[in-house]
C-alpha positions as a LaTeX table, in Angstrom:
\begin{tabular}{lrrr}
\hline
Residue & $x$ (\AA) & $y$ (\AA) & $z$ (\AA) \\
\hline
Unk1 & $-2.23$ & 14.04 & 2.07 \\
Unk2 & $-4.35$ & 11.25 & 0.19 \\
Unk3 & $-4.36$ & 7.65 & 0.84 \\
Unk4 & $-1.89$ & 7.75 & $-2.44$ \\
Unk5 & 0.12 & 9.44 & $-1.14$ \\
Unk6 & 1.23 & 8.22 & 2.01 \\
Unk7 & 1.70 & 4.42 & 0.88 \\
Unk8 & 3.44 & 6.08 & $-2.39$ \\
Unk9 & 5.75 & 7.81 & 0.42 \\
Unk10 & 5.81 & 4.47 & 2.26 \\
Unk11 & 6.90 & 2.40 & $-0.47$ \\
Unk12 & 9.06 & 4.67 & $-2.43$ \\
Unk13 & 12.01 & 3.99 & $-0.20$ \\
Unk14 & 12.91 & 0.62 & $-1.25$ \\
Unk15 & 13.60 & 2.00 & $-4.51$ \\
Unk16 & 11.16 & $-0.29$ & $-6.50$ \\
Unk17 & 7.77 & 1.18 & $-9.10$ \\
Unk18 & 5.19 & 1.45 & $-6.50$ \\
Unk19 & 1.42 & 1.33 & $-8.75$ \\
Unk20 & $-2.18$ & 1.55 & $-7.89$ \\
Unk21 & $-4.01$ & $-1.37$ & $-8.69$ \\
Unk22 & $-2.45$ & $-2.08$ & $-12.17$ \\
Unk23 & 1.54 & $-2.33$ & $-12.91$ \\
Unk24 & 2.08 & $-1.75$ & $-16.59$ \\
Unk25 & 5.97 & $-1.29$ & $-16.76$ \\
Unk26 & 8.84 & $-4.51$ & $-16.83$ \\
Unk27 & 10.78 & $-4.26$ & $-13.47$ \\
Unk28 & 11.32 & $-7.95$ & $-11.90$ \\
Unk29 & 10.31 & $-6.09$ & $-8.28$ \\
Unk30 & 7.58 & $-4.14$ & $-7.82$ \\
Unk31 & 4.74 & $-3.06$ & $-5.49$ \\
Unk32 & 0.95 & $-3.31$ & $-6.44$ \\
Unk33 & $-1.48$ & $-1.43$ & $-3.96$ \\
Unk34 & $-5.30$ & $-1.21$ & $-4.10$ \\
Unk35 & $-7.85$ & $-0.49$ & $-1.45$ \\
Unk36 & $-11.54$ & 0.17 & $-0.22$ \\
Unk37 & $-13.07$ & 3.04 & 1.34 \\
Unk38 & $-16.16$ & 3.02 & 3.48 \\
Unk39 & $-17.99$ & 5.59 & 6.21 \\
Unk40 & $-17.76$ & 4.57 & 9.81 \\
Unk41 & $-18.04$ & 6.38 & 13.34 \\
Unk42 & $-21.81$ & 7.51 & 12.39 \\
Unk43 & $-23.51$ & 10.13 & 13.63 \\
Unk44 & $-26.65$ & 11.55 & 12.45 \\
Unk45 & $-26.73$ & 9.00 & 9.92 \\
Unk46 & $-23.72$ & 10.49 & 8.50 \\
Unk47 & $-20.19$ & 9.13 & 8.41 \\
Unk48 & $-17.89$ & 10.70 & 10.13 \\
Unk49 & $-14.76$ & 9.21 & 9.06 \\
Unk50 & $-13.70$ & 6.97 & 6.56 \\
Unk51 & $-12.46$ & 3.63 & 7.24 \\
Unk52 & $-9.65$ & 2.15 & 4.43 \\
Unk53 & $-8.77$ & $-1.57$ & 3.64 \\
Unk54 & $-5.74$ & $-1.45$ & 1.67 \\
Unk55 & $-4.17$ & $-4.47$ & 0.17 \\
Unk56 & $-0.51$ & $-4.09$ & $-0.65$ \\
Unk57 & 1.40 & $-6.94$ & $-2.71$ \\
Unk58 & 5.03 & $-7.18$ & $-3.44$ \\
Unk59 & 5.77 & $-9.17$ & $-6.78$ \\
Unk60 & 9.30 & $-10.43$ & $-6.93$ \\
Unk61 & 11.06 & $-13.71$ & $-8.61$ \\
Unk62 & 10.36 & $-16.83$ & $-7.28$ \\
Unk63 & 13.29 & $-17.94$ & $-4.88$ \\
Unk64 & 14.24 & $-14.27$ & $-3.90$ \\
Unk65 & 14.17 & $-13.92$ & 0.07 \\
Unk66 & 11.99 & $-11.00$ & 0.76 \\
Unk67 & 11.14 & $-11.29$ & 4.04 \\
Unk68 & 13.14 & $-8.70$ & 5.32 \\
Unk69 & 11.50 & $-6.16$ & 2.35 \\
Unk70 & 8.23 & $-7.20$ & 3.84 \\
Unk71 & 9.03 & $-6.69$ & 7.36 \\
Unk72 & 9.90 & $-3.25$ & 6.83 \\
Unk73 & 7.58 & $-2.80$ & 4.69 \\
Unk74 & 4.89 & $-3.48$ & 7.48 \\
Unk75 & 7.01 & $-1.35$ & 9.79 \\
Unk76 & 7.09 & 2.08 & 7.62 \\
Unk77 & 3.15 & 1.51 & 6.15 \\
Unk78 & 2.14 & 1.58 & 9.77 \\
Unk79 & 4.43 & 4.13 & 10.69 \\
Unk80 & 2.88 & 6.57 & 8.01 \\
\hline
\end{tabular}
């Protein structure tokens, strides 16, 4: 599974368009990801993993309480 895929699979359950890096469509709710890849755990000078930093941003109305969202949010994007 790619990096796409699990926050896709993450995301999708809060029923809201779930984009990398760019949103083009008109829904008031929505979830932006982006993120960075680099080697780490060297060996040989050779990476033998791949470390991600993923940014994930929820853009809602101003005034709407989405704390909750967020929480779970946390909870399922660490759970995956």
């Amino acid at each position: 599974m790619t990096i796409n895929e699990v926050i896709l699979s993450a995301l999708n359950i809060f029923n809201n368009p779930v984009e990398f890096e760019v949103d083009q469509g008109t829904e008031k709710i929505y979830w932006v990801f982006n993120y960075t890849a680099m080697g780490a755990d060297y060996g040989d000078d050779q990476p033998n993993h791949e470390k991600y930093f993923v940014q994930v941003h929820l853009f809602a109305p101003l005034g709407l309480n989405v704390t909750d969202k967020v929480k779970k949010a946390k909870k399922a994007l660490v759970q995956a």
